[in-house]
LOKOLFI-863423 format. One record per residue (C-alpha): residue number from 1; residue in one letter; z, x, y negated. Coordinates in Angstrom, 3 decimals. Example, Ala and Ser with C-alpha at 12.3 -4.5 7.8 and 13.67 -1.06 7.14 Angstrom:
1;A;7.800;12.300;4.500
2;S;7.140;13.670;1.060
This chain:
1;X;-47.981;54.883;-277.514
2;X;-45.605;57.390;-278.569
3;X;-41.932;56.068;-278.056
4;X;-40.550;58.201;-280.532
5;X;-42.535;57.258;-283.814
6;X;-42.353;53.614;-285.434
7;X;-44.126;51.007;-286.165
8;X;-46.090;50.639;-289.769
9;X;-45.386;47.843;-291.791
10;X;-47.484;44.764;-291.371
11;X;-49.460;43.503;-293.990
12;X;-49.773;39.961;-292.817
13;X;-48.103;38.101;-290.633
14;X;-49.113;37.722;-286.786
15;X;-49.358;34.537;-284.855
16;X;-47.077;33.525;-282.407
17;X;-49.676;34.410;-279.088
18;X;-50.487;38.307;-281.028
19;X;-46.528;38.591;-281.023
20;X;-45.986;37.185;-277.638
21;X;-48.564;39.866;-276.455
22;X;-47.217;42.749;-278.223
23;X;-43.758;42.208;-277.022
24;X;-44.989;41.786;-273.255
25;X;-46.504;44.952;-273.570
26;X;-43.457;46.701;-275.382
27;X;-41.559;45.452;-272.066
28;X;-43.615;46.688;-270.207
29;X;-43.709;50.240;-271.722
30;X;-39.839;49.556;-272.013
31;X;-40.185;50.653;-275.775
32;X;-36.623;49.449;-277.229
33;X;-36.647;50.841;-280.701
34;X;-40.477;49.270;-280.871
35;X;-39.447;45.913;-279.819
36;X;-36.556;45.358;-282.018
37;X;-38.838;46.354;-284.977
38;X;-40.867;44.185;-284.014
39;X;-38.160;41.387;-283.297
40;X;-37.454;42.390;-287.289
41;X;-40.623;41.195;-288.863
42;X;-40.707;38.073;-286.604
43;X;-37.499;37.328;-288.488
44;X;-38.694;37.774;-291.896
45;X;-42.038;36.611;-291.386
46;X;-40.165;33.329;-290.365
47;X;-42.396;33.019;-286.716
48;X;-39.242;32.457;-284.910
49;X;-38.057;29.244;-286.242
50;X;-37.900;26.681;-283.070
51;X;-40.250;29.046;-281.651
52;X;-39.322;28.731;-277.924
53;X;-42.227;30.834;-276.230
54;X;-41.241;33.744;-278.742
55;X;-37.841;33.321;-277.720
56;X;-38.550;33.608;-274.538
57;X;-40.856;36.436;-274.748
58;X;-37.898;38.556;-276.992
59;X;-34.797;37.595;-274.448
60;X;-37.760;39.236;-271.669
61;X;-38.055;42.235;-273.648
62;X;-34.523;43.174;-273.988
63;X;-33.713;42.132;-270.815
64;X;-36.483;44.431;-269.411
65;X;-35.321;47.144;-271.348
66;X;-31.743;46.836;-269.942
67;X;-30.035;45.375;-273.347
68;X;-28.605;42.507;-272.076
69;X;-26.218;41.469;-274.347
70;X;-28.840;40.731;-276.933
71;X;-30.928;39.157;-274.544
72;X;-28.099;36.586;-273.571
73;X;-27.952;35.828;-277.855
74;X;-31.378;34.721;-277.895
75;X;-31.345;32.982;-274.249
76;X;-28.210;30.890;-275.423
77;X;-30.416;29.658;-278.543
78;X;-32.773;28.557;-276.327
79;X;-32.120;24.337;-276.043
80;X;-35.238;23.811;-273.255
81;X;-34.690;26.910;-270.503
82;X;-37.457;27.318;-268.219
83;X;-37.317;28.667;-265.143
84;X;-39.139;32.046;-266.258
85;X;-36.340;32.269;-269.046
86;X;-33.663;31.592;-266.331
87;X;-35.139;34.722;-263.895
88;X;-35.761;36.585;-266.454
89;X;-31.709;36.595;-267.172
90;X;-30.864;36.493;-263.179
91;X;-32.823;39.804;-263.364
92;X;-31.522;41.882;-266.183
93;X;-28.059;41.044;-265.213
94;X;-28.616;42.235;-261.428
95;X;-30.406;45.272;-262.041
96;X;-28.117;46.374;-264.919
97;X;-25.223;46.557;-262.664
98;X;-23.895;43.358;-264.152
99;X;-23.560;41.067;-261.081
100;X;-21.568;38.649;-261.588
101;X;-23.278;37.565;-264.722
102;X;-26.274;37.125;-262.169
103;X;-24.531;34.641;-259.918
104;X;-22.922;33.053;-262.756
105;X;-26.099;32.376;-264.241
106;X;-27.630;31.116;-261.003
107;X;-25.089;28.341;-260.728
108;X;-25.229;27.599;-263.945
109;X;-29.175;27.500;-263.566
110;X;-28.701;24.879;-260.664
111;X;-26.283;22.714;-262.634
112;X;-29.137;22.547;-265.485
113;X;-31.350;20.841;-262.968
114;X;-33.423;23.636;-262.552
115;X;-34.965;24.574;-259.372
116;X;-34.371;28.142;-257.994
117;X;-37.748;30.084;-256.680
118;X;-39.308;33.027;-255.267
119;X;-38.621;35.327;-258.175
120;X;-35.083;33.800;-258.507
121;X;-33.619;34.530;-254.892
122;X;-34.253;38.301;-254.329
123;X;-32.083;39.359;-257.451
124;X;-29.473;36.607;-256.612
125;X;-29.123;38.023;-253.770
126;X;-28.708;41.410;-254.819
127;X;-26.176;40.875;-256.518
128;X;-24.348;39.225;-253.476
129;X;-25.070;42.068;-251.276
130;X;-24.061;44.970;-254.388
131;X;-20.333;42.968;-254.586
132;X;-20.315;42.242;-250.930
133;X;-19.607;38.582;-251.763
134;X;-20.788;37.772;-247.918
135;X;-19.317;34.180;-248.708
136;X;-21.446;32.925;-251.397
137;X;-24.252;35.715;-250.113
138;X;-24.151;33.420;-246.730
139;X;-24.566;30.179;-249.216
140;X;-27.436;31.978;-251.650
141;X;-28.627;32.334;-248.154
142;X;-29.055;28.793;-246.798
143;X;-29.866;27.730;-250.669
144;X;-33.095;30.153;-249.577
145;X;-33.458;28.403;-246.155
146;X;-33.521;24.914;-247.949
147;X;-36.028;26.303;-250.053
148;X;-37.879;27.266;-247.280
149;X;-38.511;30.676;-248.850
150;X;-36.853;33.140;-246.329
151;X;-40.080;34.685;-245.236
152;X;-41.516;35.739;-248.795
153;X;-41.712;39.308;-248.560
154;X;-39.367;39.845;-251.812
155;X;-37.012;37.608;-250.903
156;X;-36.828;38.680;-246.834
157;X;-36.390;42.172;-248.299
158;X;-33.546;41.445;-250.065
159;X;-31.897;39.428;-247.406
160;X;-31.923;42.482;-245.188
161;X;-30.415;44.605;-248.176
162;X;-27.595;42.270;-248.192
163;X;-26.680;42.047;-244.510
164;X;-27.042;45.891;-244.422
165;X;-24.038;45.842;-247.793
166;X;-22.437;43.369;-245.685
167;X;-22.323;46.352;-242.667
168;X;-24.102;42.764;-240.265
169;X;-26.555;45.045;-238.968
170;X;-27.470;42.686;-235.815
171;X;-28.284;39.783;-238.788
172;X;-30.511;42.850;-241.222
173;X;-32.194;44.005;-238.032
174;X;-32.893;39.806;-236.889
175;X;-34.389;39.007;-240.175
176;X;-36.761;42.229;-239.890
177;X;-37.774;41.698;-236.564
178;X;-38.769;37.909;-237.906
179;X;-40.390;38.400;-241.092
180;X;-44.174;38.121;-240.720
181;X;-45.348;40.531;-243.843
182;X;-43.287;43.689;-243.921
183;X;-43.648;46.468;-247.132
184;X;-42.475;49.674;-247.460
185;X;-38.861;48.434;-249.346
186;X;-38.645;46.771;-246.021
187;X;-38.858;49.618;-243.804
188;X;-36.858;51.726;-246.471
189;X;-34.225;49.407;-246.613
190;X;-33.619;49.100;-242.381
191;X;-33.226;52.637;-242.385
192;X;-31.029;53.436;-245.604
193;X;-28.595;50.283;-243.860
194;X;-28.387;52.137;-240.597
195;X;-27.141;55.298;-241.810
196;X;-25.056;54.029;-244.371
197;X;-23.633;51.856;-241.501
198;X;-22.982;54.790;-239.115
199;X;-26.229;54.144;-236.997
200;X;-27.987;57.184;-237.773
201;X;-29.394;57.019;-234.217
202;X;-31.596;53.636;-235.062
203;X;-32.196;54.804;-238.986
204;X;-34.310;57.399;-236.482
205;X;-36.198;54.323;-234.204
206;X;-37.042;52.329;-237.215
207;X;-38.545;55.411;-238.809
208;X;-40.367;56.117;-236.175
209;X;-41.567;52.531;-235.169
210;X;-42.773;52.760;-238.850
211;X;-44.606;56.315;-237.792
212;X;-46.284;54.476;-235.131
213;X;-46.789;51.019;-235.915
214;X;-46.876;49.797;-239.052
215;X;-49.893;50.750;-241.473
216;X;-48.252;51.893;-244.050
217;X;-47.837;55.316;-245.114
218;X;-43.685;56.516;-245.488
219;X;-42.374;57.738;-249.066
220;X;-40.190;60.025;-250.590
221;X;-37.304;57.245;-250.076
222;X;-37.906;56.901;-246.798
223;X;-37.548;60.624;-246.266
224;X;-34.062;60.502;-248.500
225;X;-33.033;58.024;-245.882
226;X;-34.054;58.935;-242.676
227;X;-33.301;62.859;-243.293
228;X;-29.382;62.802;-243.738
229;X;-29.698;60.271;-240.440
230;X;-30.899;63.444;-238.473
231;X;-27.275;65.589;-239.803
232;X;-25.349;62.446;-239.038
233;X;-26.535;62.383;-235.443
234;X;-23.602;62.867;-232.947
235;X;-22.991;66.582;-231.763
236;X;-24.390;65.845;-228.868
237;X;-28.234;64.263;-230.109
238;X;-28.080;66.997;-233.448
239;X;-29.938;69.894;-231.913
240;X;-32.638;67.263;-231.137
241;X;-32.211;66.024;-234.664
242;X;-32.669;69.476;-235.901
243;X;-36.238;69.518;-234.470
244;X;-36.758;65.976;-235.652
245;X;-35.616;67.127;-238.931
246;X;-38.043;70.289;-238.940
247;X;-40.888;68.005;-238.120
248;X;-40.077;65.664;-240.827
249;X;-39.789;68.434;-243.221
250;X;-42.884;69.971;-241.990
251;X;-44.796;66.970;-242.557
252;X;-43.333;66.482;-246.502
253;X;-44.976;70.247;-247.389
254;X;-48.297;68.987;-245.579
255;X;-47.791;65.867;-247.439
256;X;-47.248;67.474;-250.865
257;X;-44.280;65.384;-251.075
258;X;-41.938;67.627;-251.468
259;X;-42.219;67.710;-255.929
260;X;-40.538;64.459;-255.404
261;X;-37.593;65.227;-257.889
262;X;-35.432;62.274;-255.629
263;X;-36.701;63.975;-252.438
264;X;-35.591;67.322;-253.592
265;X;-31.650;66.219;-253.390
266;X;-32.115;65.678;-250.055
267;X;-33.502;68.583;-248.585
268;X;-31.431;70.875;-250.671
269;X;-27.589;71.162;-249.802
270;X;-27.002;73.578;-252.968
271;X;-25.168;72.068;-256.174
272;X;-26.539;73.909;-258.804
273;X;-30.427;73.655;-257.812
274;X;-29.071;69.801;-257.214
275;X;-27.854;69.581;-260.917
276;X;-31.327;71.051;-262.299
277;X;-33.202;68.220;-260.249
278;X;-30.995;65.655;-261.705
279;X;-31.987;67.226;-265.410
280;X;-34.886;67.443;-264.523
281;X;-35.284;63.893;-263.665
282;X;-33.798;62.501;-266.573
283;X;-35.982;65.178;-268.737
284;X;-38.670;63.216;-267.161
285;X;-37.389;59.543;-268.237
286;X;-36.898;58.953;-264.493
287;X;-33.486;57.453;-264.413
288;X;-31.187;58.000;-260.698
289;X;-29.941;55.516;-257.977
290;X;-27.162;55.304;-256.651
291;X;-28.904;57.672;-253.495
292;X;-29.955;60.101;-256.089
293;X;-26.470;60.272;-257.484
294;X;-24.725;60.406;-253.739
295;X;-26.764;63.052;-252.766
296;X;-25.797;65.401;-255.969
297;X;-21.917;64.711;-255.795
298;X;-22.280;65.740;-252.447
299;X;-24.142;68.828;-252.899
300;X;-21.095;69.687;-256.021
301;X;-18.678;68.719;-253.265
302;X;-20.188;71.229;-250.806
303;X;-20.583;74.277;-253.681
304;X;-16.939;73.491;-254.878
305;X;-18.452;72.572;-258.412
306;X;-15.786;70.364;-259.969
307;X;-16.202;70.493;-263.600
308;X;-19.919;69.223;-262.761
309;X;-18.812;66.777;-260.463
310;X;-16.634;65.108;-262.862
311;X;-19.204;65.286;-265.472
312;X;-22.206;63.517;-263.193
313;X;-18.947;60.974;-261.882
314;X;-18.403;59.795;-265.651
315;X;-22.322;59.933;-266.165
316;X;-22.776;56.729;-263.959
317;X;-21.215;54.179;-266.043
318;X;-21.888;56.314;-269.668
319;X;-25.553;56.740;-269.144
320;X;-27.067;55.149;-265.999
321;X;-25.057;52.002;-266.489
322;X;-24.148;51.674;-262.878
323;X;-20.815;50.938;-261.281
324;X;-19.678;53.366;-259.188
325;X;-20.102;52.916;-255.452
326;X;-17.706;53.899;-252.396
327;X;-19.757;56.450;-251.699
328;X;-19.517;58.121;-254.976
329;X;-16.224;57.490;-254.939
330;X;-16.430;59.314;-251.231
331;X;-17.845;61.970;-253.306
332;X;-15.539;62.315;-255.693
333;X;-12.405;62.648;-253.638
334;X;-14.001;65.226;-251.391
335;X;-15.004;67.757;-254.363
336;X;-11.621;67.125;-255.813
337;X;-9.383;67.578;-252.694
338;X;-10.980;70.670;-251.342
339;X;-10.606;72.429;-254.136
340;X;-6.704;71.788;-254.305
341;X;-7.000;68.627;-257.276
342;X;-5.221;66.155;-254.611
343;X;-3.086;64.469;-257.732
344;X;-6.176;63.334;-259.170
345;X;-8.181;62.276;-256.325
346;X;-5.285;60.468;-255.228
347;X;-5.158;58.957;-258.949
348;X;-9.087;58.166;-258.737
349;X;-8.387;56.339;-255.117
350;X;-5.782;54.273;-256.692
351;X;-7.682;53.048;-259.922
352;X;-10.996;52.609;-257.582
353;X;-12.859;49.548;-259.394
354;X;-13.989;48.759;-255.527
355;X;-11.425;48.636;-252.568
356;X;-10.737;52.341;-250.917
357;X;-11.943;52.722;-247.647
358;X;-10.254;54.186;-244.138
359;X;-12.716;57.041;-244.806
360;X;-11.972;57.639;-248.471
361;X;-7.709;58.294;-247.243
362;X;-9.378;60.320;-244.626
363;X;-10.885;62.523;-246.719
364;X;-7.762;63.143;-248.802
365;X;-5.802;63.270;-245.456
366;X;-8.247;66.335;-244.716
367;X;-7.942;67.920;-248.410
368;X;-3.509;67.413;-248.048
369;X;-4.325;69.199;-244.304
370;X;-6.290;72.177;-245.964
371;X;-3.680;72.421;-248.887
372;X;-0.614;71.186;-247.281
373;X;0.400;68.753;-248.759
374;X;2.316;66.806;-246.220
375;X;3.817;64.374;-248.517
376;X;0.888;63.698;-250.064
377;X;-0.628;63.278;-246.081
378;X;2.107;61.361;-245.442
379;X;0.525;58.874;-248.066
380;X;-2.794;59.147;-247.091
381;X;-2.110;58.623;-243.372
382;X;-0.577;55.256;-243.959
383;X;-3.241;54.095;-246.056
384;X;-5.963;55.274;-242.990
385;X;-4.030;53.901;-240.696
386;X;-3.515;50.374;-241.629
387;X;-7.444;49.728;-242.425
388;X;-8.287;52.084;-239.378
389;X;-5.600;52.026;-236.667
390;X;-8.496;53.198;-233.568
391;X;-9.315;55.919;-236.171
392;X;-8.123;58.996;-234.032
393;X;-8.749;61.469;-236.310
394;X;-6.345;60.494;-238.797
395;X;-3.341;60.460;-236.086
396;X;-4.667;64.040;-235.002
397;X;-4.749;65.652;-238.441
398;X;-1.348;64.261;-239.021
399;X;-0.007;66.062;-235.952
400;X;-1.779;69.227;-236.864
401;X;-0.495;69.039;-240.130
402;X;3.354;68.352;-238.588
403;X;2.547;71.261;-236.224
404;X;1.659;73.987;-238.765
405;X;4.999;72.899;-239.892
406;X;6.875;73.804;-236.489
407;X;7.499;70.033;-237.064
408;X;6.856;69.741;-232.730
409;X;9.020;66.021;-232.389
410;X;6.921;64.397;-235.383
411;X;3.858;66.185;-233.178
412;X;5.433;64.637;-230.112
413;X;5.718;61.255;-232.280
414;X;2.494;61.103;-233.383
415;X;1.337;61.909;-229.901
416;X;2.922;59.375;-228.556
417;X;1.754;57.024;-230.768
418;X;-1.834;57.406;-229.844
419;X;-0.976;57.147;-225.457
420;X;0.359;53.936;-226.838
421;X;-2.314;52.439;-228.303
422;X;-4.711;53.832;-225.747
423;X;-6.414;56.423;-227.947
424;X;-7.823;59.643;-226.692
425;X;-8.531;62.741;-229.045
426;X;-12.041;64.042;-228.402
427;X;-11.911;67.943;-227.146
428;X;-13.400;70.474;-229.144
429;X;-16.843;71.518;-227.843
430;X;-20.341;73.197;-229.167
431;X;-23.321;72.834;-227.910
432;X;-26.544;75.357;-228.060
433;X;-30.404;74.878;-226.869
434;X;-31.575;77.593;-224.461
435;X;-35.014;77.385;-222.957
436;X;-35.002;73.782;-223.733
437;X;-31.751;72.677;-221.758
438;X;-28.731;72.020;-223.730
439;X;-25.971;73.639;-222.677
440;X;-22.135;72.327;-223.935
441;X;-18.704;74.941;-223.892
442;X;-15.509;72.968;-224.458
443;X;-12.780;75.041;-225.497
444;X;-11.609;77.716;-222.614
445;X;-14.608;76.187;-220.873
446;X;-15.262;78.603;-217.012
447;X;-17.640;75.548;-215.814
448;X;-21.005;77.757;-216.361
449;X;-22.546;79.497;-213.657
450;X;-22.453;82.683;-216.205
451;X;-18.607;82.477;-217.216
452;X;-17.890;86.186;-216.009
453;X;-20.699;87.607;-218.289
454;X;-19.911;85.095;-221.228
455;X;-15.911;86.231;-221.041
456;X;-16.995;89.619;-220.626
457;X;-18.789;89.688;-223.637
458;X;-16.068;88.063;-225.823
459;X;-13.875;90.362;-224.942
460;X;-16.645;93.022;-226.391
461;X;-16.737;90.873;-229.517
462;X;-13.043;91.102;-229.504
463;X;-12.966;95.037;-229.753
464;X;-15.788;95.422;-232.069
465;X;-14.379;92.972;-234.923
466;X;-10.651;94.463;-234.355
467;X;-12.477;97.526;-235.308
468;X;-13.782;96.293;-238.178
469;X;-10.026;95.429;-239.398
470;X;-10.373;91.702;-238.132
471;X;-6.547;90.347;-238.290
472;X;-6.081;86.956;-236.250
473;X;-4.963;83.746;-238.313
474;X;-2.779;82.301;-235.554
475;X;-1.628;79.146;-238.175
476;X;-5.368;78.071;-236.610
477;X;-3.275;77.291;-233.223
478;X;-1.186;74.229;-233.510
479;X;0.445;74.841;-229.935
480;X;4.030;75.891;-229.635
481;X;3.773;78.890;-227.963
482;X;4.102;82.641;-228.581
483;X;2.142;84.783;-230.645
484;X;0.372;86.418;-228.348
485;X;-0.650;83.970;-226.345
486;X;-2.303;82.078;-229.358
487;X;-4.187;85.200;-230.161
488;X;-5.409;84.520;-226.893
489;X;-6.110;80.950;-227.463
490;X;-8.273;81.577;-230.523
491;X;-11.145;83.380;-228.019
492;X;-11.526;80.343;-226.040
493;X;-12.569;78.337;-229.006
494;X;-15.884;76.769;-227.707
495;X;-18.478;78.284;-230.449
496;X;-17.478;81.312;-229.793
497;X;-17.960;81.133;-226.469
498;X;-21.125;79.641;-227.344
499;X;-22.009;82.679;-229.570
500;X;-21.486;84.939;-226.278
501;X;-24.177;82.812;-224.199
502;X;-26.708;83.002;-226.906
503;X;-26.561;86.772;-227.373
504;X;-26.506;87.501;-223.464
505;X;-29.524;85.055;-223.191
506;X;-31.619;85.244;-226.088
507;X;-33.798;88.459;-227.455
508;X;-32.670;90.760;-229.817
509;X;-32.656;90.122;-233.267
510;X;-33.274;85.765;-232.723
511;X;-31.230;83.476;-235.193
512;X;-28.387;81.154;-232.744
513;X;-27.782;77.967;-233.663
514;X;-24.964;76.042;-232.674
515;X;-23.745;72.656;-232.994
516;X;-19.829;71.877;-233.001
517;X;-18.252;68.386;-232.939
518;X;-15.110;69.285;-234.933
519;X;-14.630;71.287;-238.230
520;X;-14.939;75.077;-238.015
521;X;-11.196;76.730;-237.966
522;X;-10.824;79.548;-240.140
523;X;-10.321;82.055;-237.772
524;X;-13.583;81.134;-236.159
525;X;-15.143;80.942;-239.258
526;X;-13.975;84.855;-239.906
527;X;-15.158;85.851;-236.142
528;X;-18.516;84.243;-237.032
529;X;-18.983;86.200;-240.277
530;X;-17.921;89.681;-238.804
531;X;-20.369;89.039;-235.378
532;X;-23.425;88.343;-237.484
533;X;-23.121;91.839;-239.162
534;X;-21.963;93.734;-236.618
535;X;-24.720;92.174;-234.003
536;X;-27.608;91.450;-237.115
537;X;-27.767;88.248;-236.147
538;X;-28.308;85.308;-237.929
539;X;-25.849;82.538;-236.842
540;X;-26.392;78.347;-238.335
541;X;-23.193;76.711;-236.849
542;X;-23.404;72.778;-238.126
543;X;-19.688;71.566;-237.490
544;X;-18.468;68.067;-238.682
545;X;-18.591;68.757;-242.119
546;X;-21.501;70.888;-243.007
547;X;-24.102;73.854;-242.251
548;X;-22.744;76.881;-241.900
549;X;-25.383;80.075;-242.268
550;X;-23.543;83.200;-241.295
551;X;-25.990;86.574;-242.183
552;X;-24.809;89.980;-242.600
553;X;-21.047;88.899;-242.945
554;X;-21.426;86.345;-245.783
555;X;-21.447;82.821;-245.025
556;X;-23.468;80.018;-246.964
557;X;-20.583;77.946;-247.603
558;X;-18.985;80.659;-249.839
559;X;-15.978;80.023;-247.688
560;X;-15.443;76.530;-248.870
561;X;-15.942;73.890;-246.731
């Protein structure tokens, strides 16, 4: 059937069984427009009068077609409820973003009398795990145990959903290892809660136990979940994940997998070609997730696209009737403080309809470092601090921030803040892959066997890009000492002194890659830019924030990361 075109007038009226089946399969086809013409002649033709199955069957069709509050006008003229009417409701309300309504119909639901089942619980609790309601989630929970329905597939998959929104990841990964009939949306769901938990390391085991084990074949959200776990990876573990990554992208293009429009946003860190999969998608009456919609806020965040940021942030309540989640709130404050908005992503954190996160002040801490803004830090610090106080990074951007202001006894006092409470700053280091040993340079680093040739070759580096009018951005040294000793400084950084193995070990002409624990400093950044021309060499630094691909002198990240 054609959506777009209507339905003829009806000569006669139907019965109430041809209705029933016409509106099931306008559900289906989620055909709106259809179904409410059709709800039209049921009225006139008088069929609806105390007709309780074709109540039903209308309050499924708009609830399946996402128009709730029409659906809840017919469901509350319905005197006997039963429990297909009930789910039906529980459903619409938790998978239109609505819910509370959900829970508040389950209860109600119970007080009626009427029992709870197997299609009931998994959108119950749902909605428990999208509010993070762990106390009544942990109720829903034993009302399932009672029930003795915690190993139906549906329902087991939606337990471990909510224990991975409820960041229990010991509980998700218990209820997993117990349920006797796994599905994909199982698997899928392990591995999206590990690396939205931080656990990108066993996001990587479960996908793999999946690889091995289980006979079923991974998707395209599988590969949206287990690919930003191999860029999450600690410095350390990411040139492995690099390979792991390759192999997993390698086996999408044997796959054909890789016209998956979702899939696309995953693989591709650019925010325009993001955008045009998003249009795409919706061209195609494929509506986003909340993944989908993560994925292209980050990729605007990363290409400095702010006007289309804000556009796809207002999007998510106007047309995909979602709420927004922290992580597109994450989003949002990222794109807007790098490129020098910090009034209104602080104005966005403060009218969050969720509660702001350590991370979330974090990331405007970082956007009031790059701008400074140190009242503005000030702010932001406070905020991290109190719902993070081990979070080191915070305390150290602070003091960087204090220290590009020659502000050296607010350094010393943030300093001694952190020997106080025990906390340690991690050094600055890279790490690079030479004939499969990986080697790691902290800054100023002379431990390697080769530390005359690397320091010899800097210091050729050094001449050629003073030659090419290189000037050094000392502000990048946060040490109170004199100028020319932080010119000095700035060579000892440890990518660069990573960059000097590579090209001493590795054959003309070969890309390096590098991977750095901390975020790239400017100067570095400039270094890296003028060595790939002057060398022709291709240079992929991945630092904390993002991929870096330095070629000819221009950088990937347009200089904005």
């Amino acid at each position: 059937m054609n959506g777009s075109s209507t339905l003829r007038p009806l000569k006669f009226p139907l019965a109430s069984l041809q209705c029933g089946s016409l509106l099931q399969t306008l559900a289906n086809a989620k055909c709106l427009e259809r179904g409410r013409q059709l709800h039209a002649h049921v009225i006139v033709s008088n069929v609806l009068l105390d007709n309780t199955y074709l109540r039903t069957k209308l309050c499924a069709m708009y609830a399946v077609c996402g128009n709730m509050p029409d659906a809840r006008l017919l469901f509350d003229h319905v005197i006997l409820k039963s429990s297909f009417l009930w789910n039906i409701m529980i459903r619409g309300y938790a998978c239109s973003g609505a819910s509370g309504e959900a829970l508040l119909l389950y209860r109600q639901m119970l007080s009626f009398g009427t029992r709870a089942d197997k299609f009931t619980y998994p959108f119950v609790v749902k909605a428990c795990g999208d509010l993070i309601v762990e106390e009544i989630g942990r109720r829903v929970h034993c009302d399932v145990i009672v029930n003795e329905l915690q190993w139906d597939v549906f329902v087991g998959n939606s337990l471990v959903f909510m224990y991975t929104r409820f960041r229990d990841m010991e509980l998700a990964w218990k209820l997993f290892d117990r349920m006797p009939k796994r599905d994909l949306i199982t698997w899928n769901t392990m591995i999206s809660g590990y690396v939205k938990n931080g656990e990108p390391g066993e996001a990587l085991k479960v996908f793999f136990k999946l690889v091995e084990e289980a006979e079923l074949r991974a998707d395209a959200l599988t590969f949206v979940s287990v690919l930003p776990a191999c860029a999450d990876l600690g410095a350390s573990q990411q040139i492995a994940a690099l390979q792991v990554g390759t192999c997993i992208h390698a086996f999408l293009i044997r796959n054909r997998s890789l016209s998956d429009v979702v899939l696309g946003t995953a693989l591709l860190d650019i925010g325009k070609d993001a955008i045009t999969l998003l249009s795409q998608m919706k061209e195609n009456g494929i509506k986003p997730d909340e993944v989908t919609i993560t994925s292209v806020l980050s990729a605007c965040s990363h290409a400095g696209l702010v006007e289309e940021g804000r556009h796809i942030f207002n999007q998510i309540v106007e047309e995909f009737s979602m709420n927004p989640k922290v992580e597109h709130y994450a989003c949002m404050v990222d794109l807007l403080g790098r490129a020098g908005h910090l009034d209104e992503a602080y104005k966005l954190l403060k009218n969050m309809t969720c509660k702001p996160t350590a991370d979330l002040w974090v990331a405007l801490l970082s956007a009031c470092r790059i701008h400074r803004n140190l009242n503005l830090a000030k702010i932001a610090a406070r905020n991290a601090f109190a719902l993070k106080p081990k979070g080191v990074g915070s305390y150290i951007s602070l003091s960087n921030m204090y220290a590009a202001e020659k502000r050296w006894e607010d350094v010393e006092m943030v300093r001694a803040i952190l020997r106080n409470r025990g906390l340690k700053k991690d050094p600055g280091c890279s790490f690079i892959e030479f004939d499969r040993v990986i080697y790691r340079f902290l800054v100023g680093d002379r431990s390697h066997s080769q530390s005359d040739s690397i320091y010899a070759k800097l210091g050729e580096l050094r001449n050629l890009v003073k030659e090419s009018g290189y000037v050094p951005d000392t502000s990048c040294v946060l040490y109170d000492v004199e100028e020319e000793a932080k010119k000095k400084m700035l060579w000892d950084h440890s990518e660069r002194l990573a960059i000097a193995f590579s090209l001493i070990n590795t054959a003309e002409g070969m890309p390096i890659r590098i991977i750095k624990n901390l975020r790239v400093c400017g100067d570095c950044h400039t270094v890296t830019k003028l060595i790939s021309k002057l060398v022709r060499r291709d240079i992929i630094v991945r630092d904390a924030r993002r991929f870096h691909h330095f070629s000819d002198g221009i950088c990937s990240c347009g200089d904005f990361w």
